[in-house]
C-alpha atoms as one frame of an Amber mdcrd trajectory, in Angstrom:
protein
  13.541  -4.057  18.184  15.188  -0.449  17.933  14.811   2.644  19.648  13.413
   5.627  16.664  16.237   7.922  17.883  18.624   5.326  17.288  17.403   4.553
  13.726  17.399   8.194  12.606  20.919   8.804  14.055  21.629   5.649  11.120
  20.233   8.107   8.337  17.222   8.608   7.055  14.120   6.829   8.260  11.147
   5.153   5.854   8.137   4.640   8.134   4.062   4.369   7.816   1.253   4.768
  10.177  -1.742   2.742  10.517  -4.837   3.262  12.404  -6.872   0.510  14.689
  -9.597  -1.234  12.765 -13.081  -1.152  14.188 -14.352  -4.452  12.581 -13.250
  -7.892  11.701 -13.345  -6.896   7.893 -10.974  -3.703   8.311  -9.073  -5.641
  10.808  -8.227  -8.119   7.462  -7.685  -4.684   5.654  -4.996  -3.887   8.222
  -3.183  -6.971   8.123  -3.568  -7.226   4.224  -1.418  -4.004   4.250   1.190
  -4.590   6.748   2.389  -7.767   5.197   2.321  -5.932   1.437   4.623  -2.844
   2.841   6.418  -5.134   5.261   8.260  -6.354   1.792   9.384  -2.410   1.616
  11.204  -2.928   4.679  10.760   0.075   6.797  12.441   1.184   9.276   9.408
   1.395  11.805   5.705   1.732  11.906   3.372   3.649  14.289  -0.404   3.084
  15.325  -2.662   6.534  16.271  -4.833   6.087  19.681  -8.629   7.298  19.024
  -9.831  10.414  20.284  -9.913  10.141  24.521  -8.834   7.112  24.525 -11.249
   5.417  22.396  -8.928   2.872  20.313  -6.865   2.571  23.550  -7.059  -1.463
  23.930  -7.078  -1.657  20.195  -3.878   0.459  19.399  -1.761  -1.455  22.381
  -2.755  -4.979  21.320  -1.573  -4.101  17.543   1.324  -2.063  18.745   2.165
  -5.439  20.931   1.159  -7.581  18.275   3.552  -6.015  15.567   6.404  -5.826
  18.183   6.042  -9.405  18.195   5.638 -10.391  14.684   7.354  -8.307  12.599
  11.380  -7.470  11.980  10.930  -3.379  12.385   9.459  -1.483  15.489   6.008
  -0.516  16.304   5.945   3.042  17.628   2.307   3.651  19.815   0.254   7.116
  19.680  -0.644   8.132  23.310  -2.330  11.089  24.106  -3.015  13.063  28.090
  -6.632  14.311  27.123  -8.889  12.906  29.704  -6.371  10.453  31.599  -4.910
  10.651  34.709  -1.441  10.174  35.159  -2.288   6.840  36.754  -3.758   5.563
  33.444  -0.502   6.595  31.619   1.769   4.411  33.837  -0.417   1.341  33.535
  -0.266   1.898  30.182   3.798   2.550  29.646   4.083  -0.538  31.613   2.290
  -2.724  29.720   3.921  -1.713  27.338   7.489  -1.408  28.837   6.728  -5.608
  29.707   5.644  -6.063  26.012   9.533  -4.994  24.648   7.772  -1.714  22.850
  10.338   0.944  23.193   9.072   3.893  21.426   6.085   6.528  22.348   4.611
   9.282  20.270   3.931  11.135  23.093  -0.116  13.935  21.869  -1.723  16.288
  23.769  -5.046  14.788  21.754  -8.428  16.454  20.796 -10.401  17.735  23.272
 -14.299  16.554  23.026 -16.083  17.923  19.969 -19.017  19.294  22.005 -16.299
  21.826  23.952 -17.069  19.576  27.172 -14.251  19.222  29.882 -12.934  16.208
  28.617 -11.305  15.941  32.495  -8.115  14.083  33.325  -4.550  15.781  34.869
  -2.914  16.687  32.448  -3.510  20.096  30.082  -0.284  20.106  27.620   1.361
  17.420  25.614   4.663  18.409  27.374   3.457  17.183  30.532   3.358  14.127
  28.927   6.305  13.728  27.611   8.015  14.144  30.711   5.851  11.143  32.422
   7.034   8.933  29.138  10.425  10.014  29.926  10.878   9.442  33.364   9.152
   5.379  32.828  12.125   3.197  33.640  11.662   1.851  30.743  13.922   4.286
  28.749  11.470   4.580  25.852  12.227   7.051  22.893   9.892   9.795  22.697
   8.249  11.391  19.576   5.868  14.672  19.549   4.001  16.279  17.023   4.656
  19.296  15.031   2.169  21.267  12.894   4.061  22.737   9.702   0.606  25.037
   9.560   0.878  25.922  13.292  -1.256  23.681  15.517  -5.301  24.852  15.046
  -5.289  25.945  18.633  -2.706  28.043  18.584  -3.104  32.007  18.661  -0.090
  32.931  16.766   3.033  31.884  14.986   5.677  32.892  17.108   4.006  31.339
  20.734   3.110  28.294  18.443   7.251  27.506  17.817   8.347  28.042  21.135
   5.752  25.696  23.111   7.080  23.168  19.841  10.643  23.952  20.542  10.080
  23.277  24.109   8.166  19.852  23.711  11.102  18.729  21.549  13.441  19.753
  23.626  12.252  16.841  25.805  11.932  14.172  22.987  14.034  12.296  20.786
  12.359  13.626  17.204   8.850  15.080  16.330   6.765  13.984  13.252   4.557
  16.109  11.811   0.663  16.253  10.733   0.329  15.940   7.028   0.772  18.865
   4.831   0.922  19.640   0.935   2.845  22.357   0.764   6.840  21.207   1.104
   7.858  25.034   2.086   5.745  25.199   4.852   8.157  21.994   6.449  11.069
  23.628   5.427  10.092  27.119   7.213   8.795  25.080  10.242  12.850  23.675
  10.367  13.946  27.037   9.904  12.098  28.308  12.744  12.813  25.925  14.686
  16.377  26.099  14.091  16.551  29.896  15.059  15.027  28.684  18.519  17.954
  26.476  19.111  15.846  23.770  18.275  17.913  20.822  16.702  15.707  17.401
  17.168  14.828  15.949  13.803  11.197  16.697  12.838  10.267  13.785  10.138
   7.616  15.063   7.659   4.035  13.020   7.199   2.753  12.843   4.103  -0.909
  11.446   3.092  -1.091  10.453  -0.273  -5.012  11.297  -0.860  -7.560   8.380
  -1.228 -11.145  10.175  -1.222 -11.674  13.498  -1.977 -14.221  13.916   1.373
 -11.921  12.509   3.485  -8.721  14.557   3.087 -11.510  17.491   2.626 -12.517
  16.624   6.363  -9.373  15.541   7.804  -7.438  19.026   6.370 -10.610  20.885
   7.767  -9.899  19.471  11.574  -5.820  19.942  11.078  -5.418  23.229   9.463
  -3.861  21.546   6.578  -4.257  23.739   3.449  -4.877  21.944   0.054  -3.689
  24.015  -2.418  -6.031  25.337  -4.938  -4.861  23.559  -8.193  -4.949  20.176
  -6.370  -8.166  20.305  -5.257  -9.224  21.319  -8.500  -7.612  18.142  -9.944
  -9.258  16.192  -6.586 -12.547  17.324  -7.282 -13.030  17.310 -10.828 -12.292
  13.293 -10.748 -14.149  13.160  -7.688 -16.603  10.674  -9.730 -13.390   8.520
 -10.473 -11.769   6.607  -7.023  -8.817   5.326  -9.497  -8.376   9.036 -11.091
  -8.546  10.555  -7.342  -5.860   7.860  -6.671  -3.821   8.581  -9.243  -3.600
  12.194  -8.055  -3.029  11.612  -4.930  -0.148   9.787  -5.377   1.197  11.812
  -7.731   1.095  14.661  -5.251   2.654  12.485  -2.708   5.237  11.831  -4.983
   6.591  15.230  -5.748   6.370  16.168  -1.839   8.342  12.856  -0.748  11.015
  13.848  -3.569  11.378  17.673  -2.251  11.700  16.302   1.861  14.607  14.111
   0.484  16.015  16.823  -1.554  15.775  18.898   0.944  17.643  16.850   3.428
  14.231  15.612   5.616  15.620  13.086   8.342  12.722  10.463   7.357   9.375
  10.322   5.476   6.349   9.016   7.256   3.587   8.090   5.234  -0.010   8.298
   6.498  -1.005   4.384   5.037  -4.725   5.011   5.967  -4.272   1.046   6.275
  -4.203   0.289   2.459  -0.450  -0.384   0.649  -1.705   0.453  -3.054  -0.509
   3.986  -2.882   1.939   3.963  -0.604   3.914   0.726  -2.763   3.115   3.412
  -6.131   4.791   6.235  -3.967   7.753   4.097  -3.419   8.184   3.073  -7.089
   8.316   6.012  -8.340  10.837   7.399  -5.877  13.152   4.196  -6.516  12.627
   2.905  -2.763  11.334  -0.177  -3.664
């Protein structure tokens, strides 16, 4: 296995993020799609952790299970809300004794119903420093919100706290976004803070119109008015919507490269057909 920082001090990184399946059928789905991008050789793959914990068995025995079986590194999600600092180590230990060396180190959604969603910790930073002081010498990730996170009250206290949290890791990667100058002026922001700690862009190439409606509504992620047009007038056509998608995707991956991005990572959504498009017609393949 390899250590992210390591890989992205090699150049830049390919990577795509899954999700844990909830059934036996998706769970098919899932490994359907790993072995169809596995021929695209990246250079690692990540697994998200359900909201409080929800997916937390779930994501560790795939993360383990990937470790295991495949050539490239699985990175695991892990996010403080409503654990206890007690839960964490178990969890970074099991880990640490599985050979996975890489965290991406949330603060994680607070319960919809605005409930104290208890646990110890109440920022992401605190745990990222737990992660980093495991023996186990992981390499950390954060996120970064090229919109500003939807919690935060204003631009300029939303870079610092990000400046700070990477300060502590080894790269961020941010939440998916359509617009490729609002990544460029979160680098640019960052780099006035001092900050220097690679930020690799996610991109979502679009598969159903509701679903990047919903997802964009609880990220702050702007789709931008001509897009959505396109989305929902073929909203009656899953190929056409498709289609779009990937086109979009494909213009955005092309400006992060041309731009000098340290890595794309591409939100999968466990299915390979766009992300294999994508690659094609970036010549990656």
């Amino acid at each position: 296995m390899a250590r992210i920082v390591e890989l992205l001090a090699g150049g830049p990184t390919r990577s795509f993020e899954f999700f844990p399946p909830k059934t036996d059928e998706m769970e098919r789905q899932l490994d359907k799609a790993i072995s169809e991008l596995a021929l695209l050789a990246p250079s690692f793959v990540s697994v998200t952790y359900g909201a409080l914990g929800s997916t937390r068995e779930r994501t560790r025995d795939i993360v383990i299970r990937l470790n295991r079986e495949q050539t490239f590194p699985c990175m695991a999600h892990l996010t403080c809300v409503g654990h206890t600092r007690a839960d964490i180590g178990r969890l970074l230990d099991e880990y640490a004794d599985n050979a996975v060396e890489n965290i991406l180190a949330l603060g994680g959604d607070p319960p919809a119903d605005g409930s104290d969603a208890g646990g110890e910790f109440a920022y992401a930073l605190e745990l990222v420093e737990l992660v980093r002081a495991h023996p186990a010498g992981f390499s950390v990730g954060v996120a970064a919100h090229p919109e500003l996170h939807p919690r935060s009250p204003d631009r300029e206290s939303d870079r610092r706290r990000l400046a700070e949290k990477l300060a502590l890791a080894d790269f961020g990667v941010t939440q998916f976004f359509f617009v490729a100058d609002d990544y460029f002026r979160l680098v640019d922001e960052l780099t006035a803070l001092g900050c220097t700690t690679p930020v690799i862009p996610g991109i979502m190439p679009v598969q159903t119109v509701a679903g990047v409606k919903r997802m964009a509504a609880m990220n702050g992620s702007a789709i931008p008015a001509v897009l959505l047009e396109q989305l929902e007038a073929a909203s009656g056509d899953a190929d056409t919507v498709i289609a779009i998608g990937v086109d979009a995707a494909t213009e955005l991956c092309q400006r992060m490269i041309d731009g000098g991005a340290p890595g794309l990572h591409l939100y999968a959504l466990n299915r390979s057909e766009s992300v294999r498009r994508i690659y094609a017609n970036l010549g990656l393949a």
